[in-house]
N, CA, C and O atoms as a GROMACS GRO file, in nm:
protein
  296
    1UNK      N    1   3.143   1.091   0.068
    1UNK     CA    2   3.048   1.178   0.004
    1UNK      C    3   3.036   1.304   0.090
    1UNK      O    4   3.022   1.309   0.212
    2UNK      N    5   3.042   1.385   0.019
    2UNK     CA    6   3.055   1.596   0.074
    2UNK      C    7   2.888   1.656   0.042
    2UNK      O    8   2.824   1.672  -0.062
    3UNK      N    9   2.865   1.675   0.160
    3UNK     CA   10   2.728   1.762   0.078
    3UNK      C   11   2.784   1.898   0.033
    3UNK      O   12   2.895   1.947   0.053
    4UNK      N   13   2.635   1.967  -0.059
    4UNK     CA   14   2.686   2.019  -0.155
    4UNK      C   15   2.679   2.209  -0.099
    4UNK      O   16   2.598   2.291  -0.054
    5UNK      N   17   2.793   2.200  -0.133
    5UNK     CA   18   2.830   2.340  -0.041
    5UNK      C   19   2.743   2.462  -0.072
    5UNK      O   20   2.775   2.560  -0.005
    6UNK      N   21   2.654   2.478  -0.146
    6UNK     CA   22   2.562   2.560  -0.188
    6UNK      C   23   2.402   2.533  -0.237
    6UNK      O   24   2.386   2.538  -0.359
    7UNK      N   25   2.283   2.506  -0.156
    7UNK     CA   26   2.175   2.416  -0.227
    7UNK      C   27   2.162   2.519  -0.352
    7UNK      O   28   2.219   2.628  -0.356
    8UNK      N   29   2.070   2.463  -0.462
    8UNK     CA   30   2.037   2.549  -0.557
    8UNK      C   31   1.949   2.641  -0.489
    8UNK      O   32   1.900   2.625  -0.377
    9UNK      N   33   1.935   2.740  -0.570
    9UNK     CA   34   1.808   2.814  -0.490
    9UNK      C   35   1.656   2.810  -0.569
    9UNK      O   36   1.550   2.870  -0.548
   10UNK      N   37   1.685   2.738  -0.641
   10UNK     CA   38   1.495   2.682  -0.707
   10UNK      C   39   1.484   2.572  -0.625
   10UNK      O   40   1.368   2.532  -0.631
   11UNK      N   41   1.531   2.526  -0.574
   11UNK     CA   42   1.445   2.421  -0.451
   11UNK      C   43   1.500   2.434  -0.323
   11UNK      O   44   1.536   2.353  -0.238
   12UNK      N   45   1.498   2.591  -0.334
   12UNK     CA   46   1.495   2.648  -0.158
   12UNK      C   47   1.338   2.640  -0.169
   12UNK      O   48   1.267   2.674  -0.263
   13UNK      N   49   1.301   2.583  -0.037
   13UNK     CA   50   1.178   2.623   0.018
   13UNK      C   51   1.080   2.567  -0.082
   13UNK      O   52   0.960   2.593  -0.069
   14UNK      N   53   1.121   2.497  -0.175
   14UNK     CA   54   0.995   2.418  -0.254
   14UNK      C   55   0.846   2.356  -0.163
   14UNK      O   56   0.844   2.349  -0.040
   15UNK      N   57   0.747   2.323  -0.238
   15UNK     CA   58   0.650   2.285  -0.143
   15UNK      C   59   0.674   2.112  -0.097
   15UNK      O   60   0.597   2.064  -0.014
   16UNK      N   61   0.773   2.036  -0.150
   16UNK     CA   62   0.806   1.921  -0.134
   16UNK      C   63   0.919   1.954  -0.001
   16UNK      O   64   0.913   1.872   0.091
   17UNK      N   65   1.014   2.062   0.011
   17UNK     CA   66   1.099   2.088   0.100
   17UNK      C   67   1.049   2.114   0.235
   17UNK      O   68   1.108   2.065   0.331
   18UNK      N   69   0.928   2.200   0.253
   18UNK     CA   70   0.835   2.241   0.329
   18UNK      C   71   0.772   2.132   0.395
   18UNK      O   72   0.773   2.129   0.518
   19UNK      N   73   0.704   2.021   0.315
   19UNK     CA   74   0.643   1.890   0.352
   19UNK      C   75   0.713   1.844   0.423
   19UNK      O   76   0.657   1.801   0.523
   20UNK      N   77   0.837   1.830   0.418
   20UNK     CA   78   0.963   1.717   0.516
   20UNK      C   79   1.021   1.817   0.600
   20UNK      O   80   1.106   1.781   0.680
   21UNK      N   81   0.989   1.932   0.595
   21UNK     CA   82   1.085   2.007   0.684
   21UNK      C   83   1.055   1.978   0.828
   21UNK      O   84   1.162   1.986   0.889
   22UNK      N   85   0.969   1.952   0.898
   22UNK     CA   86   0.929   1.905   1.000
   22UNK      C   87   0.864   1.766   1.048
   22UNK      O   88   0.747   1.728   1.044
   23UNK      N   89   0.963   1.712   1.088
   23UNK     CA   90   0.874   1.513   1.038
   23UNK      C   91   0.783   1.525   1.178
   23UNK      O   92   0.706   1.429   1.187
   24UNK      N   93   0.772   1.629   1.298
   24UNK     CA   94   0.671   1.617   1.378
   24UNK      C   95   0.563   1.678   1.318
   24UNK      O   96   0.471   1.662   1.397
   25UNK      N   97   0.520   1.744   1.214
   25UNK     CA   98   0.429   1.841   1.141
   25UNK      C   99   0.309   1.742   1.132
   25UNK      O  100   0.326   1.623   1.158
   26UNK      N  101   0.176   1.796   1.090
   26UNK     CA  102   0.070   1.693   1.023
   26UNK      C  103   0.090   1.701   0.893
   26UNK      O  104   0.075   1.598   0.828
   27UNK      N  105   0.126   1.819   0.829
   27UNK     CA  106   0.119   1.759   0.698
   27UNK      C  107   0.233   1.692   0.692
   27UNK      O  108   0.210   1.651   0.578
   28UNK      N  109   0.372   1.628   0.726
   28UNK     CA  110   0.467   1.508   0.701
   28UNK      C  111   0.397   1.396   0.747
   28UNK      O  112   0.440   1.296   0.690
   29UNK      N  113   0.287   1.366   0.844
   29UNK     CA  114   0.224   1.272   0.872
   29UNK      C  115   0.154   1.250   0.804
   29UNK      O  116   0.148   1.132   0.772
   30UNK      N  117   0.083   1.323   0.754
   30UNK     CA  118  -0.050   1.313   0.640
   30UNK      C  119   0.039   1.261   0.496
   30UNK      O  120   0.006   1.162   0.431
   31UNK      N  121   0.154   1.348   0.465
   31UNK     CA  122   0.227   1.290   0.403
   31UNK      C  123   0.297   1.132   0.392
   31UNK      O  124   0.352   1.074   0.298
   32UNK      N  125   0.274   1.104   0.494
   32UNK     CA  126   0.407   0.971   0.497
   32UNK      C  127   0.264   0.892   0.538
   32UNK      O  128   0.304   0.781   0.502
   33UNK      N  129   0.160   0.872   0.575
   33UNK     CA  130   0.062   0.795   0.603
   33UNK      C  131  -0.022   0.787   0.439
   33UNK      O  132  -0.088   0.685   0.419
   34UNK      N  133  -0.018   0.890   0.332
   34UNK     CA  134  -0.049   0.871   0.212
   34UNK      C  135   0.045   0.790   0.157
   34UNK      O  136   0.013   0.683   0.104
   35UNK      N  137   0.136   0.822   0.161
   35UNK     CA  138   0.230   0.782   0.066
   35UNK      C  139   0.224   0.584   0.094
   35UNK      O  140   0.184   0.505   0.008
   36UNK      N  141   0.264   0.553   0.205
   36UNK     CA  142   0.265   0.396   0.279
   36UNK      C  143   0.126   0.362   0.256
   36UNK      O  144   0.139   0.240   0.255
   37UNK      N  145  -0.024   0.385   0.231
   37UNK     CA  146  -0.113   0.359   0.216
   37UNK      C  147  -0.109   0.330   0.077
   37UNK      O  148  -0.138   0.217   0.037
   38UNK      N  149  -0.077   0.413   0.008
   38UNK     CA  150  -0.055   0.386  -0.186
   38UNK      C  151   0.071   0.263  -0.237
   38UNK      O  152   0.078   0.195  -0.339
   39UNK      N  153   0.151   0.272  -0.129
   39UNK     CA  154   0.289   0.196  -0.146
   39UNK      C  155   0.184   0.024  -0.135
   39UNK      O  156   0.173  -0.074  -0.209
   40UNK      N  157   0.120   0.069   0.019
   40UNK     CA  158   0.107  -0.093   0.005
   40UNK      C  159  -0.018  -0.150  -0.069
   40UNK      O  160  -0.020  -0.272  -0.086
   41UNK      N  161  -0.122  -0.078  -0.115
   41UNK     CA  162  -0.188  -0.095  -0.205
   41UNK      C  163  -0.119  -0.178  -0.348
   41UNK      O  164  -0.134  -0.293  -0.390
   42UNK      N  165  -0.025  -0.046  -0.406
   42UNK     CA  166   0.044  -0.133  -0.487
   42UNK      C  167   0.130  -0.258  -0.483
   42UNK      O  168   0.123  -0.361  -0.550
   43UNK      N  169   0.209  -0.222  -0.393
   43UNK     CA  170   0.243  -0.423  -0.365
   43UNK      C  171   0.134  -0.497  -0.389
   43UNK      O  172   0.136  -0.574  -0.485
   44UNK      N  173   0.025  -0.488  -0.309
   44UNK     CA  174  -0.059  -0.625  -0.275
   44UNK      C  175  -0.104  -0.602  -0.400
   44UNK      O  176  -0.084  -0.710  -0.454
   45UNK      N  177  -0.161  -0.517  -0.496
   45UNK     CA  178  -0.174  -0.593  -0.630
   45UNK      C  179  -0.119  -0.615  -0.704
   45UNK      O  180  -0.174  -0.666  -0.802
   46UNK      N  181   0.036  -0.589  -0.707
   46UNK     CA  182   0.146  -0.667  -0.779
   46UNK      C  183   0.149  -0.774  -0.689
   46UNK      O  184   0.092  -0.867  -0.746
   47UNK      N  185   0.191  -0.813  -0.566
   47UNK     CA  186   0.227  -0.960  -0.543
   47UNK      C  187   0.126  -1.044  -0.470
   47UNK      O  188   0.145  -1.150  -0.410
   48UNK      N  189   0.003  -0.967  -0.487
   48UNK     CA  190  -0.116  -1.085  -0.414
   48UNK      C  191  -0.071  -1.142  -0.314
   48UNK      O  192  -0.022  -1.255  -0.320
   49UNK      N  193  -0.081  -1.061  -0.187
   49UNK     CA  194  -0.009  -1.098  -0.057
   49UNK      C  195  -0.130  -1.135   0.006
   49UNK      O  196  -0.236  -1.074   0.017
   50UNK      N  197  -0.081  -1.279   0.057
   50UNK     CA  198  -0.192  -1.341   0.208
   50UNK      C  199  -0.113  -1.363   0.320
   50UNK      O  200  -0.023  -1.446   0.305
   51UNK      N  201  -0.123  -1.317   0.417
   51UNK     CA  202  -0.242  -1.262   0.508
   51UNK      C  203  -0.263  -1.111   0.450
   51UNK      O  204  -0.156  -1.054   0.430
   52UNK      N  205  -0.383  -1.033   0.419
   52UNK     CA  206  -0.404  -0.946   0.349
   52UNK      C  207  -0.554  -0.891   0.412
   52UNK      O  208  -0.646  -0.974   0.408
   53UNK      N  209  -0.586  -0.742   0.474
   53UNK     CA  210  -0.678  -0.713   0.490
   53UNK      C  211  -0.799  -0.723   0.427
   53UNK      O  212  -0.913  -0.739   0.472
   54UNK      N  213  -0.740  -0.708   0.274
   54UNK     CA  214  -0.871  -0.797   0.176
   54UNK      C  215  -0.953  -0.878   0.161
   54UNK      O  216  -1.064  -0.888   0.109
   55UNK      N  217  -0.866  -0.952   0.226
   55UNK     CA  218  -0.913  -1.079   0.230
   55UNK      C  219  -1.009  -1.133   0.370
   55UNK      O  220  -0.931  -1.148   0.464
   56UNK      N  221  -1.135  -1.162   0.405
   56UNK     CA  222  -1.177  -1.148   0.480
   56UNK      C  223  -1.258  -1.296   0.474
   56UNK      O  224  -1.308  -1.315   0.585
   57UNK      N  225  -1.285  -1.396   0.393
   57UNK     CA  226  -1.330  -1.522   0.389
   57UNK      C  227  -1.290  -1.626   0.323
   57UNK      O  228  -1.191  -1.618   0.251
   58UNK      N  229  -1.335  -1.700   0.332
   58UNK     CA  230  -1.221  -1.861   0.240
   58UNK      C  231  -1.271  -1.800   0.119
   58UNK      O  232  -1.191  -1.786   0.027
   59UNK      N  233  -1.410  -1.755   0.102
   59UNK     CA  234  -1.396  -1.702  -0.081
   59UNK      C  235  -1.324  -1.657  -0.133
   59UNK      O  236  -1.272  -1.684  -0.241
   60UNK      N  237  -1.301  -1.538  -0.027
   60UNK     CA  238  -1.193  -1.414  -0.121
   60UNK      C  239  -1.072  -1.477  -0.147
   60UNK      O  240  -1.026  -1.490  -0.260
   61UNK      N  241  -1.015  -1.519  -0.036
   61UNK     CA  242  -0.901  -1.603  -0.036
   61UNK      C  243  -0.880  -1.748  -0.146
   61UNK      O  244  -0.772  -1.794  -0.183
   62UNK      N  245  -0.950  -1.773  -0.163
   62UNK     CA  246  -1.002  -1.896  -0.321
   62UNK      C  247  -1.000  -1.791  -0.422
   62UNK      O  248  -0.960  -1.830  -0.532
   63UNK      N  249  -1.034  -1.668  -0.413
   63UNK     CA  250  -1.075  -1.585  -0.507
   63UNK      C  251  -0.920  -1.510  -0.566
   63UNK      O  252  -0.887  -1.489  -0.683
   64UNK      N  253  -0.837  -1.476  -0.425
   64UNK     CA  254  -0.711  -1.439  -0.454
   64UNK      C  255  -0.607  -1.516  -0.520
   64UNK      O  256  -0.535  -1.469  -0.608
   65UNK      N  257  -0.598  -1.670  -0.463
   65UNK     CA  258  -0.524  -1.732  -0.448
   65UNK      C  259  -0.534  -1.829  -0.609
   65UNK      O  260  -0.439  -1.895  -0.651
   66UNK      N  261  -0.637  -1.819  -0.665
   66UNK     CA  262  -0.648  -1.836  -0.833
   66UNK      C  263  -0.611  -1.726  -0.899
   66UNK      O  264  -0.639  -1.753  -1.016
   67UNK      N  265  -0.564  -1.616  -0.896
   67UNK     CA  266  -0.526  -1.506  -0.916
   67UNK      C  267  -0.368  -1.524  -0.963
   67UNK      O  268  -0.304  -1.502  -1.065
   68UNK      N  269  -0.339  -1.585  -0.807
   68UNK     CA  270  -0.188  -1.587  -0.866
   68UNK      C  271  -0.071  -1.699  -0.893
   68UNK      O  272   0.052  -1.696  -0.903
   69UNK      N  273  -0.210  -1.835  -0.902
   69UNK     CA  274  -0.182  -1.980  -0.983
   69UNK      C  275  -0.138  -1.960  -1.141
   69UNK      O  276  -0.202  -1.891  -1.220
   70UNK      N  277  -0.020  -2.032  -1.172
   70UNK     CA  278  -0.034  -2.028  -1.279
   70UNK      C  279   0.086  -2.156  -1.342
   70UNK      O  280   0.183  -2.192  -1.276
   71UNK      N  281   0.064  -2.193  -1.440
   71UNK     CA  282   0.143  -2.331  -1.514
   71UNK      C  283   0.285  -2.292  -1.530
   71UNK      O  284   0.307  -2.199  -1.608
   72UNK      N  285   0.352  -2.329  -1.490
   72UNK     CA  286   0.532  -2.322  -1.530
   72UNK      C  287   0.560  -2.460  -1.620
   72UNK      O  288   0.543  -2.580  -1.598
   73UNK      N  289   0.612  -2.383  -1.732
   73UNK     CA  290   0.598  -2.502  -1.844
   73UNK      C  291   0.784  -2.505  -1.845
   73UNK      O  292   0.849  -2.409  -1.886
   74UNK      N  293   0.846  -2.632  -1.791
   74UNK     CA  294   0.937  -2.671  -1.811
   74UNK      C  295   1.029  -2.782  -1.931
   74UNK      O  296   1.149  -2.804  -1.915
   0.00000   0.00000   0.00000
């Protein structure tokens, strides 16, 4: 694979190009610390993950863990 010998020039300098242009920057930190905060949000309520900050007592954990019981009818 060749990169591409000319970038376009509508996403020279875009504000998404700018964001990553410096991964020591705060906004790529602020960036990449949003982004992994939303990422794992969504996992844990697609796959109801334990051990889970959520989870903080045998309730919640009874509370989770009926959540993601369910009958497999063979």
């Amino acid at each position: 694979m060749t990169a591409v010998p000319h970038p376009h020039e509508v996403t020279l300098q875009s504000k998404e190009d700018r964001q990553v242009a410096d991964p020591l920057s705060d906004e790529f930190e602020n960036l990449w610390a949003t982004t992994a905060k939303r990422n794992t949000q969504i996992f844990q309520e697609i796959f109801k993950t334990v051990p889970s900050n959520n989870v903080r007592s045998w309730d919640a954990y009874e509370v989770r863990i009926c959540m993601v019981e369910f009958e497999v009818e063979y």
